[in-house]
N, C-alpha and C positions, 0 to 999 in steps of 0.2 A: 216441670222444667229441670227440676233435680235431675230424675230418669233420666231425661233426654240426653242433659250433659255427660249425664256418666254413660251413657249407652254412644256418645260422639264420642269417648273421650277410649272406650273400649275398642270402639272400630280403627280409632287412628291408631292403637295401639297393636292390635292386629297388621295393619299394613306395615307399619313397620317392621313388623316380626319377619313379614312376607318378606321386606325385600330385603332385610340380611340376610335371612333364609335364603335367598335367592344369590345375594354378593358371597355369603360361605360356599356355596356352590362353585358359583364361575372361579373363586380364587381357589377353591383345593384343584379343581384341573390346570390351573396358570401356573400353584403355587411354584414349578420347578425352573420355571421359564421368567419369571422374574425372576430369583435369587439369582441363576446362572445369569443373567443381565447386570444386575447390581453387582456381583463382583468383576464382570469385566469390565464395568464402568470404575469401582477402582483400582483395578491395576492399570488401566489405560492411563486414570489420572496420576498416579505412585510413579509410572515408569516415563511419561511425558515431562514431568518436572525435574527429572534426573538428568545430569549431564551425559553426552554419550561416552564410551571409552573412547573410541577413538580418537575424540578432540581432543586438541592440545590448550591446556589451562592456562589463561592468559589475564596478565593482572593491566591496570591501566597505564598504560603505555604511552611516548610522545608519539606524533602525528605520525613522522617517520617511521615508525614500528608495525601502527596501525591500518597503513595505509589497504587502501583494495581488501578489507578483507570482507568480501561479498558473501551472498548465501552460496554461490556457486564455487568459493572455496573451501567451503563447510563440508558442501556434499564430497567434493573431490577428495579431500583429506577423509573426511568420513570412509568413503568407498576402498582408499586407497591406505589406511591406517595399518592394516596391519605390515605394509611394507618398511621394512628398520630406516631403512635409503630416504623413502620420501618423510616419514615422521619427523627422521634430524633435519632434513633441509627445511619444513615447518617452523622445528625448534629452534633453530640456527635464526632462523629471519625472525621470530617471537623474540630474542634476546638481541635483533641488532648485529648478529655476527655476520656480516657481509661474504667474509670471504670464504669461513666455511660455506657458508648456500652456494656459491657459484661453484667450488670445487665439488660437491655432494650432487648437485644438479648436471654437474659434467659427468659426473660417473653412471647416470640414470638411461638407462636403455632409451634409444631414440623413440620407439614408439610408444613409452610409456611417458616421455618425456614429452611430445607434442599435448596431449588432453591436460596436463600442469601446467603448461605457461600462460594460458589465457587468465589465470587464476596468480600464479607466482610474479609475474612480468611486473604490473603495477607494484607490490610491496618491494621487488626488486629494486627498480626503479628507485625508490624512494631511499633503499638502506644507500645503494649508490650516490646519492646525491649528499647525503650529510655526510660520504670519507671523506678524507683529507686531502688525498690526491684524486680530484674528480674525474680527469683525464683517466687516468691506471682504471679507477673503479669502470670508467662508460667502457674503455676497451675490452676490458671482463667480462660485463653484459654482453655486448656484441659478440664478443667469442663463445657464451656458453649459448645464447638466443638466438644469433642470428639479427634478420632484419625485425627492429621492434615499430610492433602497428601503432599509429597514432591512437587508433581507440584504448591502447595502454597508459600510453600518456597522458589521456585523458582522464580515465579513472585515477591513476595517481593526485594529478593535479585537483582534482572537485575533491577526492578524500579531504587531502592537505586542505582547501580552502573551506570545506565542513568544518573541521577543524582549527579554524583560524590560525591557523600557520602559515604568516605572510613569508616567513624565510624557507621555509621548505617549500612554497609554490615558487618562489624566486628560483632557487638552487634545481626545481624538475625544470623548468625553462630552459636553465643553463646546458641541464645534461640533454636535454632533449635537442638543443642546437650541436651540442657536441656530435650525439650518434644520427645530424638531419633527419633528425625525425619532427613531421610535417603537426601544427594542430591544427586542430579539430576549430568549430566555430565554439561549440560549449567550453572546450580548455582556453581560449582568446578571450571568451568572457568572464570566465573564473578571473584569468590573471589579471586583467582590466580591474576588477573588483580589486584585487588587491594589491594590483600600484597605484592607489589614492597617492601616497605620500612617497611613490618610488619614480623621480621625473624622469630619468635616463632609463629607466627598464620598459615606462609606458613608450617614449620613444621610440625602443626598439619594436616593443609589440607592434607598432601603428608601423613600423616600416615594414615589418617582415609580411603583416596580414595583405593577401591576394587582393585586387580589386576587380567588381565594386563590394564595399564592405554591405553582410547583411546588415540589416535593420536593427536586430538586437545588438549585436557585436558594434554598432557604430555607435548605438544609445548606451552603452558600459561606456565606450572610448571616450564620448564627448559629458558623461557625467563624470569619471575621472581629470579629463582637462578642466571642466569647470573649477570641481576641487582646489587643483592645483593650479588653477589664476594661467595655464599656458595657451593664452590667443593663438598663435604661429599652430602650435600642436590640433589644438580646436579647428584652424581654417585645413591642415591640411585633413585630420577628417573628414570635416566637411566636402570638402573636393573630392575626396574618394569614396563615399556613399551614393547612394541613388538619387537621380538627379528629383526626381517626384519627392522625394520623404526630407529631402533640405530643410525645408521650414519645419515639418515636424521634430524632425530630431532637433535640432538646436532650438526650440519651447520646449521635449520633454527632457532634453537638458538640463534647463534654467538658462540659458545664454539667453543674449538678444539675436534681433534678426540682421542677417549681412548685411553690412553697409559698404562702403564706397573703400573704409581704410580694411575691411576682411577682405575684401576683394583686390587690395591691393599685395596683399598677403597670402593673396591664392596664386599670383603668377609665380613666386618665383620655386611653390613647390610644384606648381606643372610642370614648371622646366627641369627639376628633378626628378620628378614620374617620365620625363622624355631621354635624363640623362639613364635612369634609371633602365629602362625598357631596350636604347641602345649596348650599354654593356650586358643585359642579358641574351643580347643577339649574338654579340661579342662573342660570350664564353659558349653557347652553342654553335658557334659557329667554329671557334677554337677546339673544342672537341670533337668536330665532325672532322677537320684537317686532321686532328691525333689520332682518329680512331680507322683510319683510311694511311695511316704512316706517310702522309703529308705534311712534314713537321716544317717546311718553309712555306707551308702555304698558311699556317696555322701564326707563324712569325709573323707574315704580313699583316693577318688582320689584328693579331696586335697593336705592330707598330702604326697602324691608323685613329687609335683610339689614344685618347688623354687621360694618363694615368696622375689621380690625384692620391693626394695623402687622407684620405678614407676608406672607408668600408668597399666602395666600388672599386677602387683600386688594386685593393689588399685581395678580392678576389678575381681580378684582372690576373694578378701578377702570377697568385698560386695556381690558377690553369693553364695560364703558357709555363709556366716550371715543370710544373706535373706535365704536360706535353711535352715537353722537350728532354726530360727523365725517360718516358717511358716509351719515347720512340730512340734513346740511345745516346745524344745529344747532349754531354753533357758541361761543355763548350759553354753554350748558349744557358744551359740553365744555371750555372754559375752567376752568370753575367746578371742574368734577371734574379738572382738571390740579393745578388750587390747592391741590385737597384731599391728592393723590400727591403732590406737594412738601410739604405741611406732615405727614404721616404716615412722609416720609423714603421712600417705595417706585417714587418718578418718578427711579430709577435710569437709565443710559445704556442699560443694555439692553434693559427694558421697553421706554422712550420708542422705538429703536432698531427693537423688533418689532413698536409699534402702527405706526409710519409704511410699514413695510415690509408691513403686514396689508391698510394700507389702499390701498399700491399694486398689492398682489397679487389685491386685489379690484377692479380697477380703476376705486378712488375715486381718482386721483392729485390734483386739485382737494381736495380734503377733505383730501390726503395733504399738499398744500404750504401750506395754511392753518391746518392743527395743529402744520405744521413750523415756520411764523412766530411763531405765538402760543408756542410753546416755547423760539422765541429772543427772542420781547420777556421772556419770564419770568426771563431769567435762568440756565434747563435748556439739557443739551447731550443731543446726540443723538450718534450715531457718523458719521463723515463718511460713510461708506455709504449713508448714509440720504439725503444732499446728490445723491450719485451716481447713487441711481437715478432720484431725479425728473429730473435734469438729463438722464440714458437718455432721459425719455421724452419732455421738451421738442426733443433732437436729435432722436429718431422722428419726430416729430412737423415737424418741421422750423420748429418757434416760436423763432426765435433770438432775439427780443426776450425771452422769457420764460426763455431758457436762461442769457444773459449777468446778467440780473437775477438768479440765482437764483445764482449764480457770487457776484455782488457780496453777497449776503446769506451765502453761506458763509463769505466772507472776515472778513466783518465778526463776528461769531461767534470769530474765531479759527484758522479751518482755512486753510491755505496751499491753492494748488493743488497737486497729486500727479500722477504721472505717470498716473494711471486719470482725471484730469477731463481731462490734456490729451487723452486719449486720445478721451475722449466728445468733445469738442468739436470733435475734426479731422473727427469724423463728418458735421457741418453742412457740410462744403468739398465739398460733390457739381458743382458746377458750376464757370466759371471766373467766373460771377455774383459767386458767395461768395467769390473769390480776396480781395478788402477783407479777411477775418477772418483769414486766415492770421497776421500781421505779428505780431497781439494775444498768438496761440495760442501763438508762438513765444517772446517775451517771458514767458511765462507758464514755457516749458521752462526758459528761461536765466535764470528768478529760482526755481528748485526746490533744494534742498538739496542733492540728489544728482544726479547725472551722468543725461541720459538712456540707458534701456536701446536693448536691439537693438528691440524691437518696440515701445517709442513712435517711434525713430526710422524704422520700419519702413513705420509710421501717417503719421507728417510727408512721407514723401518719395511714398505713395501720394498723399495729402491734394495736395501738389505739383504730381501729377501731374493729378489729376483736376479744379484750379484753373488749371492752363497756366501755373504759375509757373516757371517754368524757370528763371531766377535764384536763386530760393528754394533750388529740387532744386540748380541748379549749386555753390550754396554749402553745402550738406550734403552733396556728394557731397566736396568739394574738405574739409571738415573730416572725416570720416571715411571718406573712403576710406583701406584698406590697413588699418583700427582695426575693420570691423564685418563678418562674413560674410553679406556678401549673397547671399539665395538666388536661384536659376537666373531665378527667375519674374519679381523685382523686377527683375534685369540685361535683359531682354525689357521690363520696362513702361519703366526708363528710356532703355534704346537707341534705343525708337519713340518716346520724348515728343520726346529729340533729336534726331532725326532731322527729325519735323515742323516744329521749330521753324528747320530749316536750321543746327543745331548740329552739324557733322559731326565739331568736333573731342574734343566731349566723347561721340560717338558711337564714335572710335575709342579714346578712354581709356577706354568700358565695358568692349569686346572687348578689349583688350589690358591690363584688370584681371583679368577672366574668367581670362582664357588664363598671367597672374602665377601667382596663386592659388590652380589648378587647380579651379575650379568647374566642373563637370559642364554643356559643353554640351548644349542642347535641339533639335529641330524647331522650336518656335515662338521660339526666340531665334534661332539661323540667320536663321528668315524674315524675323524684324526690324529683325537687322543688314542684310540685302542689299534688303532696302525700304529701310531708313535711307541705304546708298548710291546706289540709284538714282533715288530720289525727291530727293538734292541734287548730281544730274548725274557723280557717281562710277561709274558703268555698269561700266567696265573693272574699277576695285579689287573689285568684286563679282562680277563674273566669275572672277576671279584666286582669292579667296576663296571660290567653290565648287568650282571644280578643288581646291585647298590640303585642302576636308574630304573631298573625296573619295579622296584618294591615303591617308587617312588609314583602316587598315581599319577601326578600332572608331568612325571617326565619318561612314564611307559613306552608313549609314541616315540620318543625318541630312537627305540632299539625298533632296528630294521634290519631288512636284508643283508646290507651292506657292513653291518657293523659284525651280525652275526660271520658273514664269508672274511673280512679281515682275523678273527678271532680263530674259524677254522683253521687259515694258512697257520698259526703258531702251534697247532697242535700237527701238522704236517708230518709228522711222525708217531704217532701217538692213534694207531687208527681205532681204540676204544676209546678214548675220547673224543675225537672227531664223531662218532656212532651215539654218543651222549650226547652232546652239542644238538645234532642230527635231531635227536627224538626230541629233545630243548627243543627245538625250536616246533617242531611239530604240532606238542602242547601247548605251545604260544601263540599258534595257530599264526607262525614268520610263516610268509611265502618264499619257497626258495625259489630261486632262478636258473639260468643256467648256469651263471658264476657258482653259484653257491654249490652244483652237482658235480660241475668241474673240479672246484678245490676238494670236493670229498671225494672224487675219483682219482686222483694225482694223489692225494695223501695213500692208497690203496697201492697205488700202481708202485710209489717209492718206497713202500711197506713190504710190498709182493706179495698182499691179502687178499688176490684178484677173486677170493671166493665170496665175497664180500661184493663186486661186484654186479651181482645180478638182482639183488633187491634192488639198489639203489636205480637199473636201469627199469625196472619194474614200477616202482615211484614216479617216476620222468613219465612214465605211459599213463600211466591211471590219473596225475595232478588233474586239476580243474581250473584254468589251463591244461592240458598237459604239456610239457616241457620239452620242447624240439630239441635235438643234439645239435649240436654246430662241430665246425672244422676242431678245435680245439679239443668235444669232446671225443673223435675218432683219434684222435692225433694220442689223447692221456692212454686210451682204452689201448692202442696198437703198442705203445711204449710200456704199460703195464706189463701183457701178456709177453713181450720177446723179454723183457727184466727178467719174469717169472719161467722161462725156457715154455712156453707153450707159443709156438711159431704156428702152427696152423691154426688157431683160435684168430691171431692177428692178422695171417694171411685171408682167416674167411674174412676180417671184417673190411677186408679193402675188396672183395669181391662183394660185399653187399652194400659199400661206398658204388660200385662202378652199376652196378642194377640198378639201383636208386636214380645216382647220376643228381644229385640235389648238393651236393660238394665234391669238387673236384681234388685229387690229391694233391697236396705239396711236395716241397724238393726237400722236407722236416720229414714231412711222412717217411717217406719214401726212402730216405736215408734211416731212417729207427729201422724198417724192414730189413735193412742192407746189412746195418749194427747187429740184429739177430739172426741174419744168415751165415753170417760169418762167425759166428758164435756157436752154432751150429752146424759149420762146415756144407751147408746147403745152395752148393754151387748153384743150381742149374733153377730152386726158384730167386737168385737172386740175378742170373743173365734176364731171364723173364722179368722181374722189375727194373733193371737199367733198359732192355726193349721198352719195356711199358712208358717207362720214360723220355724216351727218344720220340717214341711214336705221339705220344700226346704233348712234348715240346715242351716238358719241364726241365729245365738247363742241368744237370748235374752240377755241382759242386768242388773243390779240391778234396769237403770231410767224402763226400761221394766216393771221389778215387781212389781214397784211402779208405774205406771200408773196403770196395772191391782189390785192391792191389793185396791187402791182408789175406783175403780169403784165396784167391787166385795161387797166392803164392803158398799158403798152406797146402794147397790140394796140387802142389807142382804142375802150374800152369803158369811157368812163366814165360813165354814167349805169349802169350796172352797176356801177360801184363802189360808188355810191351806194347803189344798192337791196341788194345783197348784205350789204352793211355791217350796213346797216338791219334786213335778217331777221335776221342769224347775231345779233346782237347781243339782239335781241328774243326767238329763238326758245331761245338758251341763258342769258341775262341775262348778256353779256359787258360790261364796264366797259370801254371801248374808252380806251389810253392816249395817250399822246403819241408814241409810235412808227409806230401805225397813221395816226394826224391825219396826221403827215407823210409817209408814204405817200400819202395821200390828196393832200395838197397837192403834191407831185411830178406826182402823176399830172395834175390841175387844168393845173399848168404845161405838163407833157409834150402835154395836149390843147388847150392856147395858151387857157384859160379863166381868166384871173388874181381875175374877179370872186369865183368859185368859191372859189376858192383863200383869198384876204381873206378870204369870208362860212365857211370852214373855220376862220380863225386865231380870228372874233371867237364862231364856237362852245367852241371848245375853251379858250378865255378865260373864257365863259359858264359850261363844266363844272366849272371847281376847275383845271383840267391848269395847268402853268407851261410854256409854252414852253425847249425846251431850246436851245442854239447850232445842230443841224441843224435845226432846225424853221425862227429865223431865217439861218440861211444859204439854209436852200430858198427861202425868201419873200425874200430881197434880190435871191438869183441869179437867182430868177421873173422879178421884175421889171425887169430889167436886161437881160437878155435880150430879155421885151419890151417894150424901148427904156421902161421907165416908170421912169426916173431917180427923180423926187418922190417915186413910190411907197415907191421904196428907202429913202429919206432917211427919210420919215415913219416905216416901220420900225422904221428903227433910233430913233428920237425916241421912239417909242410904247416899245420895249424900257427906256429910260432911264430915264423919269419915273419918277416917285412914290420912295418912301424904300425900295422894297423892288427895284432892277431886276432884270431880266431879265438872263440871258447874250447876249452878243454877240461874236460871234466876231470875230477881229480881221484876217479874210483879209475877211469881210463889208465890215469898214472899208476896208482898202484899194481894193477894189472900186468902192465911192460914193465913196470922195477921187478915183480916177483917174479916174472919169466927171464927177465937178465942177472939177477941177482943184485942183494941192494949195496953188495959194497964192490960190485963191476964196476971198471971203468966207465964201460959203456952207461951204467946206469946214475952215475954221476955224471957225467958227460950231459946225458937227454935230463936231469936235474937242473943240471946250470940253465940250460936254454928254457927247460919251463921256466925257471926263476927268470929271467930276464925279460919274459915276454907279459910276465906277471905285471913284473916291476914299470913295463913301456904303458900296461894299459891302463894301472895307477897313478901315472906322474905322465907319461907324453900324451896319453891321448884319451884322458877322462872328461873331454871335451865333446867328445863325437858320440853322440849318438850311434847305438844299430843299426846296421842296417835290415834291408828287408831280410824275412828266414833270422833276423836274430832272435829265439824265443825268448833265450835267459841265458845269461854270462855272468850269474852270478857266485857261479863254481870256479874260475877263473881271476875274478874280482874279490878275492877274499884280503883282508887285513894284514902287513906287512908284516906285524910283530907274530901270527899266530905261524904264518909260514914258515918266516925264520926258524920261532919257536922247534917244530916241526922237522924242517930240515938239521937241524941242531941236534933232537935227537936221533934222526935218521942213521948219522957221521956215530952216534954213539952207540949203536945196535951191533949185536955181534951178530957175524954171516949165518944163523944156525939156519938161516928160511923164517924169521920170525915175520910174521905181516906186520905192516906200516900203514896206519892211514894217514892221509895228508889232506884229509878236509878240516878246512880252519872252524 
């Protein structure tokens, strides 16, 4: 037995061996495939119990905070997180800030803005209900929303009652009657739940709910009246539920069953379900007469009904008003206002939803003329009501009618608020409008309270968009380091200063940014290194885009566009431009066609065009390859005629017209003119004014004046003349004073002074004003040839009358040196320029030039330096010394 045992006890031991032997097996070919399981198993679990980024961290909040916030606003924030725009509108409603969310929510593209409000609405909702001014806050909603769905209001209203907040489902009730918006049967049951102990709220519910009431909503209503001991309330339920479920519902009530004294208690509210259902025919029937501009027929069926001092009445009254407003009437609506004040029902909030009815129909006219007549009466309205006309007088962009309507609020009693200064920065679109600023601002600094982040948000846009830069400078300098400025507004004010040659409030944006840690951008980057090369700081912006790129998390930021801003500051510098160039190469920047452009123009204003044919070589090979556009034939044509290589530029407008993929401009075309003439190359520059003609690109006045230069260089001027004459005629060109003296050069250049004259006394004849090169041309004319008198006369004719001409004062010198400067005569023509001097500084520094006046500021010099001047003129002895007389 011993054996045996030990011989069982070997076998078991054997199978065993077997079938580890056999589980070592199966696990060394699994072994790789479970471990790779079990650590995806925990990082699934590690990363699952982690918060996401892009939710926003929210501690426990009152009902109103928390409201609607569903898994489907989880996802949508989620999805939508990295946008700056929607994360604050999140953050704003997470802390309760009402009016930031509705202005950040206005600013949100419409289509990104629809897939948010089914998610935003409800939380809305609720921050809106606990302001102070519930009125102002619903017409905000409605302005940023639109129409809000009842299924919003519902969600609000069940959050709140989750949460047992009987005064926040009170206060959604309130605003949800304010913006008619319809509930739901589940929202009529929430609130039922919680006006146990609110008797005039359940009232209202039980009046407002449709009949017949469903079966749950009737069993809330009638367990609330139980509660609250209200029989009258109880039987009128009862009479408006289904006729079959009577006895149920009032057993799962607790009530007893109708008897003879409920049923006495049921007449007299059928006859108010009768009173009831007549004035709702009433007011459809009232508005079918307004909406058909039938306003006495709309009268009559008023005057058939019995208007009481309730609720029916109060809205009897406000649809014949609102009818008799908005068909013109306002007579009769007067009349019917008198009647709602002496009845006690021209309540704030009525008056409040007729003016708001009648803007939403857009009677706004009808809407600000029922608003007047309600403030001669005596009646107030909710400042909301001020606000939205005044919405639409800024839309409108009527500032006479906006600032008026302003003055009449005030007078009323209503301060301004941070929502009108807010409307009112809306008018500041231009730097036109920059006058209104000063008022707007005044208006912040007499407000009660401090302004918020996004009035001032409003002010320093408004700033910007007005080119006040003093303004911005002084709200930056009072609240900077006190307001977080977001990414977007640090980019609009970097660029305002920048233009304005402010570089130093340019480098306190970026080194507030860089304080504070605001999240740089691409388009603020581009800003700043605009901001320093556009005010000759080239290097510190060079410096500054090595700095973000050594930077790994702010690499991405250096792009295209920052590098082609950087290029333009080396515009003259084409071996740095050439560095930049391979820079960016090895950064593996893609350049664009902006970017080949600015290094072709830096080339062409260099006159390094040798240089140009790598660069068009590059543009072939890219990957892309890089298309030329109009710009870049326009740099290349202007390069080579700078450079005196004319045929290079004339081939490349023949391999423009082969192509046929850009058509030439009246730019082009005139750069070709500019270097014809520069080269005296008549006959291809006829060829391009034909070319012109023929393909219907208008010439110019610079046009005429390149041609009249050349023309008359090559002694073609009876062809000046007639050329003039077609182009002028053939495209209706206004020939100005730049071309006249062209023309007149030319006259001189071909020793025809008559010409020349019978030119000045046309272009005198046309409206034109001689400008100082016109008379410079016409004195040098004739001095030259030897016509002394002529010169004088010139200048004599330039003087007269109360309005002169300009006169250059190199012209004077000229006629004193040929008459001698202690001549009679050149005292003489002394005095008269002195005096015509003296008419244009004291009689008539009033008037503007006219057209053809380029610059009169050789004429317009300083009293004391002329005198000066003339003073020692009187003390030079006759030897022939020259005299200048520029001040």
């Amino acid at each position: 037995q011993t054996l045996a045992g030990i011989r069982s006890f070997l076998c078991s031991q054997e199978i065993a061996i077997m079938i580890l032997s056999f589980a070592m097996t199966v696990f060394s070919c699994l072994w790789i495939e479970i471990s790779m399981f079990m650590c995806a198993a925990v990082v699934y679990l590690v990363f699952s119990t982690r918060r996401l980024p892009g939710k926003v961290q929210t501690q426990r909040r009152p009902a109103a905070a928390q409201c609607s916030s569903s898994g489907a606003a989880e996802k949508e924030l989620t999805s939508l997180g990295k946008s700056p725009v929607v994360s604050s509108i999140w953050e704003a409603m997470d802390h309760g800030r009402f009016g930031q969310a509705v202005v950040l929510l206005e600013r949100l593209p419409a289509d990104r803005r629809g897939g948010l409000l089914t998610d935003m609405v409800p939380r809305l909702l609720a921050l809106a209900a606990v302001e102070e001014n519930m009125l102002e806050a619903a017409t905000l909603v409605r302005d940023v929303v639109g129409f809000v769905r009842p299924r919003s209001l519902e969600a609000a209203i069940l959050d709140a009652s989750k949460h047992d907040d009987a005064k926040l489902c009170i206060q959604l009730d309130a605003i949800g009657s304010i913006l008619l918006v319809g509930k739901t049967q589940a929202a009529q049951k929430a609130l039922a739940a919680t006006y146990l102990f609110a008797k005039d709220s359940l009232q209202k519910l039980v009046r407002d709910s449709s009949d017949p009431l469903p079966e749950p909503l009737a069993k809330a209503m009638l367990h609330a009246c139980n509660v609250i001991k209200d029989r009258e309330l109880e039987a009128a339920v009862f009479e408006r539920s289904r006729l079959a479920a009577r006895t149920t519902l009032l057993c799962s009530a607790g009530s007893e069953s109708p008897s003879d004294g409920s049923s006495a208690l049921l007449r007299p509210v059928a006859n108010d379900a009768r009173r009831r259902e007549a004035v709702s025919a009433a007011i459809i029937a009232i508005r079918d007469k307004s909406s058909s501009k039938n306003v006495h027929g709309a009268i009559s069926v008023f005057e058939t009904q019995q208007v009481a001092a309730d609720r029916d009445g109060a809205q009897l009254l406000m649809c014949i008003i609102h009818a008799c407003a908005e068909n013109g009437d306002l007579i009769m609506a007067k009349k019917y206002l008198s009647k709602a004040d002496i009845l006690g029902v021209a309540d704030m909030a009525s008056l409040s939803l007729l003016v708001k009815g009648l803007m939403t129909a857009g009677k706004e006219t009808a809407a600000e003329s029922v608003l007047t007549e309600i403030g001669k009466m005596g009646l107030r309205v909710s400042q909301s009501s001020y606000h939205g006309l005044l919405h639409f007088h800024v839309t409108a962009q009527d500032r006479r009618a906006a600032w008026r309507l302003v003055e009449e609020m005030q007078e009323v009693g209503f301060r301004p608020t941070a929502v009108t200064c807010s409307i009112l920065l809306k008018m500041t679109v231009a730097p036109a409008h920059a006058h209104q600023l000063p008022q707007v601002f005044a208006m912040v600094e007499a407000m009660d309270t401090p302004p918020d982040d996004v009035l001032l948000y409003s002010m320093m846009q408004a700033c910007l968009r007005a080119e006040r830069l003093d303004l911005l400078a002084e709200l930056t300098r009072r609240h900077l380091g006190k307001l977080p400025f977001t990414t977007p507004l640090y980019g609009s004010m970097i660029k305002a200063f920048g233009e304005a040659g402010n570089i130093e409030h340019v480098r306190l944006m970026w080194k507030d940014m860089n304080t504070r840690g605001v999240e740089h951008s691409a388009v603020t980057l581009g800003c700043m290194v605009e901001a320093l090369v556009m005010n000759g700081e080239t290097d510190e912006a060079w410096l500054l885009i090595q700095e973000m790129w050594q930077s790994d998390c702010q690499r991405e930021l250096v792009n295209t566009v920052t590098y082609s801003s950087l290029l333009k500051g080396f515009a003259n510098q084409p071996d740095k431009v050439m560095e930049l160039y391979k820079e960016m190469k090895v950064r593996q920047i893609e350049c664009n066609t902006i970017t080949y452009n600015t290094i072709l123009n830096c080339f062409a204003q260099c006159k390094t065009m040798h240089r140009v044919p790598r660069i068009l070589e590059d543009m072939r090979t890219a990957k892309p390859p890089v298309e030329a556009d109009m710009v870049t034939y326009s740099t290349l044509v202007k390069g080579f005629c700078s450079s005196g290589d004319l045929d290079t530029a004339l081939g490349l407008l023949e391999e423009m017209r082969k192509q046929g993929t850009f058509r030439p401009d009246e730019m082009l075309y005139n750069t070709l003119l500019s270097g014809c003439a520069r080269e005296q190359r008549l006959k291809d520059a006829l060829e391009i004014v034909n070319e012109m003609r023929s393909t219907g690109v208008a010439p110019s006045n610079y046009t005429l004046s390149m041609l009249v230069k050349l023309l008359g260089r090559c002694k073609r001027l009876g062809q000046v003349f007639s050329i003039v004459d077609e182009l002028r005629t053939e495209f209706g060109i206004r020939v100005n004073i730049q071309v006249y003296t062209c023309m007149i050069q030319a006259c001189f250049h071909n020793r025809q002074p008559a010409k020349a004259l019978a030119l000045f006394d046309r272009l005198v004849a046309e409206g034109l004003r001689p400008d100082d090169k016109t008379n410079m041309s016409l004195v040098r004319g004739f001095l030259q040839m030897g016509q002394v008198d002529m010169a004088v006369d010139m200048i004599r004719r330039s003087c007269k009358g109360n309005d002169p001409t300009c006169i250059d004062a190199n012209c004077v010198d000229l006629v004193i040196a040929k008459l001698g400067v202690q001549s009679e005569a050149s005292k003489s023509l002394m005095n008269e320029v002195e005096a015509a001097r003296y008419r244009i500084r004291h009689g008539n520094s009033h008037k503007s030039p006219s057209r053809g006046s380029a610059n009169c500021s050789s004429i317009r010099q300083g009293p004391r330096a002329n005198a000066k001047n003339w003073q020692k003129a009187k003390a030079v002895s006759s030897l022939g010394q020259q005299i200048s007389w520029q001040a």
